[in-house]
C-alpha positions as CSV (number, residue, x, y, z in Angstrom):
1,X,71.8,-89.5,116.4
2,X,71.0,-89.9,119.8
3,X,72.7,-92.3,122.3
4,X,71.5,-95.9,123.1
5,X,69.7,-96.3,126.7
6,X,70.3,-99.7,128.2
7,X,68.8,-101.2,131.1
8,X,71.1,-104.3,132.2
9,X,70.5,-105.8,135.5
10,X,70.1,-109.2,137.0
11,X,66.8,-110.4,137.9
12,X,64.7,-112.8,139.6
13,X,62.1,-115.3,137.6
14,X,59.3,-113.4,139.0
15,X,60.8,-110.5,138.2
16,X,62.6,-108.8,141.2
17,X,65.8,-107.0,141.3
18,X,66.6,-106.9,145.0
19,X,64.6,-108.4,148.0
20,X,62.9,-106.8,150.6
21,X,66.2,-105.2,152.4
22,X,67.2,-104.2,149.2
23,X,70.1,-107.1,148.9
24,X,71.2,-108.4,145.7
25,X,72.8,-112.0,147.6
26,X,70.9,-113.8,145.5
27,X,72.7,-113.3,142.7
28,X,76.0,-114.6,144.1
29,X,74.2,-117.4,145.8
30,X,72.7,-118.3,142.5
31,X,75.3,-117.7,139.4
32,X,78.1,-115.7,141.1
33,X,78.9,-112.0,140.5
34,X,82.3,-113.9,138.8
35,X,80.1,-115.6,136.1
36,X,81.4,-114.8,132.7
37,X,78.5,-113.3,130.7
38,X,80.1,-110.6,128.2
39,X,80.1,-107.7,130.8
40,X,83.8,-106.5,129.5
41,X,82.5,-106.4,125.5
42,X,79.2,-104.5,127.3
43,X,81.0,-102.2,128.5
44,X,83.0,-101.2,126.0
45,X,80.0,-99.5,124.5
46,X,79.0,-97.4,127.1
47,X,80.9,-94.5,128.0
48,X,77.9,-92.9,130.7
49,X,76.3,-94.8,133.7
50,X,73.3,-93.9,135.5
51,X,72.6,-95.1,139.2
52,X,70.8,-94.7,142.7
53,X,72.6,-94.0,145.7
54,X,72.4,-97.3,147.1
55,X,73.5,-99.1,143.8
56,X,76.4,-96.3,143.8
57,X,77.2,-98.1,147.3
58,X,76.9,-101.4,146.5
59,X,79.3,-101.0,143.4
60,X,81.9,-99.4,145.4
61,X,82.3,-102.8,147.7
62,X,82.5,-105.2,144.5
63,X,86.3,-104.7,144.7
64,X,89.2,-102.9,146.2
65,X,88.9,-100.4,143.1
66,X,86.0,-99.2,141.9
67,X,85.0,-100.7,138.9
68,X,83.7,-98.3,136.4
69,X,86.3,-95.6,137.1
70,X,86.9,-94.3,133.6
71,X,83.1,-93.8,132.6
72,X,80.4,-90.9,133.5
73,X,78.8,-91.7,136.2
74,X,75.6,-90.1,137.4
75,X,74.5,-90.8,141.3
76,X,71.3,-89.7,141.8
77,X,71.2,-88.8,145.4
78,X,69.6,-86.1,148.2
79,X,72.8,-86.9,150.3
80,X,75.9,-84.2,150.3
81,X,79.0,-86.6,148.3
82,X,82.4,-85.5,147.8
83,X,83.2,-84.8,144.7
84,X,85.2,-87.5,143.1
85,X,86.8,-87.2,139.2
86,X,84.0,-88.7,136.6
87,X,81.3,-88.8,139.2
88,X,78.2,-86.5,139.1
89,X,75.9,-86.4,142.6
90,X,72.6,-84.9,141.4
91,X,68.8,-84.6,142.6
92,X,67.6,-83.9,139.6
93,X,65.1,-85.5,137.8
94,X,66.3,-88.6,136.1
95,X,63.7,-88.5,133.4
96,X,65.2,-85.1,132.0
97,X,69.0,-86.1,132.6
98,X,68.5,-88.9,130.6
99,X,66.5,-86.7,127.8
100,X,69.9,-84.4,128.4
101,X,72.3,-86.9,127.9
102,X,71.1,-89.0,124.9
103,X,71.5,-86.1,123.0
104,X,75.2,-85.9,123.1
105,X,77.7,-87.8,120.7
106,X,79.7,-90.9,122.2
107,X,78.7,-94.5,123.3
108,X,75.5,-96.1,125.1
109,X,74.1,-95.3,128.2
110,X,73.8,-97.7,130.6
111,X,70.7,-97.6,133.4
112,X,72.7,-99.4,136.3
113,X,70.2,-100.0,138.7
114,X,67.9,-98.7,141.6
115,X,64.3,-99.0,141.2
116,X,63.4,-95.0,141.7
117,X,66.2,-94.5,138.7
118,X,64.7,-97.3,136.9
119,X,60.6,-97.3,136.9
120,X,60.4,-93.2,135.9
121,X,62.7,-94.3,132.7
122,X,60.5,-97.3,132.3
123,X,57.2,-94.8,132.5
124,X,58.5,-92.4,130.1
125,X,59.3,-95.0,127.6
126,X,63.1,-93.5,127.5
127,X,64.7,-97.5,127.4
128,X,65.9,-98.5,124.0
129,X,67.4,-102.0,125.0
130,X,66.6,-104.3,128.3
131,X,68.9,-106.7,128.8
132,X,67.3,-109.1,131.6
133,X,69.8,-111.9,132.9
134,X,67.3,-113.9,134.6
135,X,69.0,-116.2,137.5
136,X,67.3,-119.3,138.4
137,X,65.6,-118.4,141.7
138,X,62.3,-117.3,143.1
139,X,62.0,-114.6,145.4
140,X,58.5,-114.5,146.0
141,X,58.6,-110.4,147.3
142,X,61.3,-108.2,146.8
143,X,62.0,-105.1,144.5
144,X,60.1,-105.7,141.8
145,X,61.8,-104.5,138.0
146,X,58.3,-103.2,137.2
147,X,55.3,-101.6,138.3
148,X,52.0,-100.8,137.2
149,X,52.1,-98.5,133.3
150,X,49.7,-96.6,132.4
151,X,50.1,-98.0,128.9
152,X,51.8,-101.4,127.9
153,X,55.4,-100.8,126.3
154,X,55.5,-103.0,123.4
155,X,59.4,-104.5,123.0
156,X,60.5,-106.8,120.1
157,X,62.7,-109.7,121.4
158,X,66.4,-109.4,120.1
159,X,68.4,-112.2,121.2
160,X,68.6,-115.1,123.8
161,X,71.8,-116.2,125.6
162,X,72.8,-118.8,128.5
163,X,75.3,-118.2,130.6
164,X,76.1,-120.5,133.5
165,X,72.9,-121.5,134.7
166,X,70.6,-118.0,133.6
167,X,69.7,-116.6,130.5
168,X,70.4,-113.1,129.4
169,X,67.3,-111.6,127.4
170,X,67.5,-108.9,125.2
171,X,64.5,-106.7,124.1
172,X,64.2,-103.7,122.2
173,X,61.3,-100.9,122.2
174,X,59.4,-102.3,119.6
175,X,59.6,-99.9,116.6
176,X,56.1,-98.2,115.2
């Protein structure tokens, strides 16, 4: 059985995960990063994480310790890192890790964030599960979560949830 590939991020009602500079202050100025939306029972099904460089960064300045410590964590990155316990820095391609890593035992993958990590996994239809938590504001430009297909992905919607003043959507691939 192969592992569950989830793509859980915040984003905008038109659809962008970071504006133009690449900031994510939306989201505290909006809900708060403190908002209480299931994130500890989330993550208690994913044992592997999956992020960009600058979403690696941003996540290490949420708190004095990092925050997903005890999971895999894959960087994907063209900088030099140290090595760091539980923390892979890789230039692969993230289409193939993720082929790789779904095919060994344990809990969910999560796709963190970062929209060159995001969009190939998007494109090569490798996303079981999108849960969108949709925050009420309106960016107008930005980062958007999606780009152009080449075919449409057809996803059945799973559940609906408000929390504090967003919803959290969840989708899966639509099954033939």
């Amino acid at each position: 059985m192969t592992k569950k590939v989830i793509l859980q991020l915040a984003t905008t009602i038109d659809g962008y995960i970071a504006d133009n500079n690449g900031s994510v202050d939306w989201i505290d100025q909006t809900v708060g990063f403190d908002l209480d939306w299931g994130f500890e029972q989330f993550m208690a099904g994913i044992d592997t994480i999956i992020m960009g460089a600058t979403s690696y960064h941003t996540a290490l300045t949420i708190s004095a310790e990092f925050p997903y410590a005890e999971k895999e964590i894959y960087v994907l990155t063209h900088q030099k890192m140290t090595p760091v316990p539980k923390r892979h820095f890789i230039s692969g391609d993230v289409v193939e890790l993720v082929r790789h890593l779904r095919q060994q035992t344990g809990q969910a993958i999560w796709i963190f964030g970062g929209s060159a990590v995001i969009q190939p996994l998007i494109a090569a239809d490798l996303i079981d599960e999108y849960q969108l938590f949709t925050a009420p504001v309106i960016l107008g430009q930005g980062v958007p979560l999606f780009s152009q297909l080449k075919v449409p992905l057809l996803l059945q919607l799973k559940s609906t949830t408000v929390f504090g003043p967003g919803v959290m959507v969840t989708y899966e691939r639509k099954k033939a």
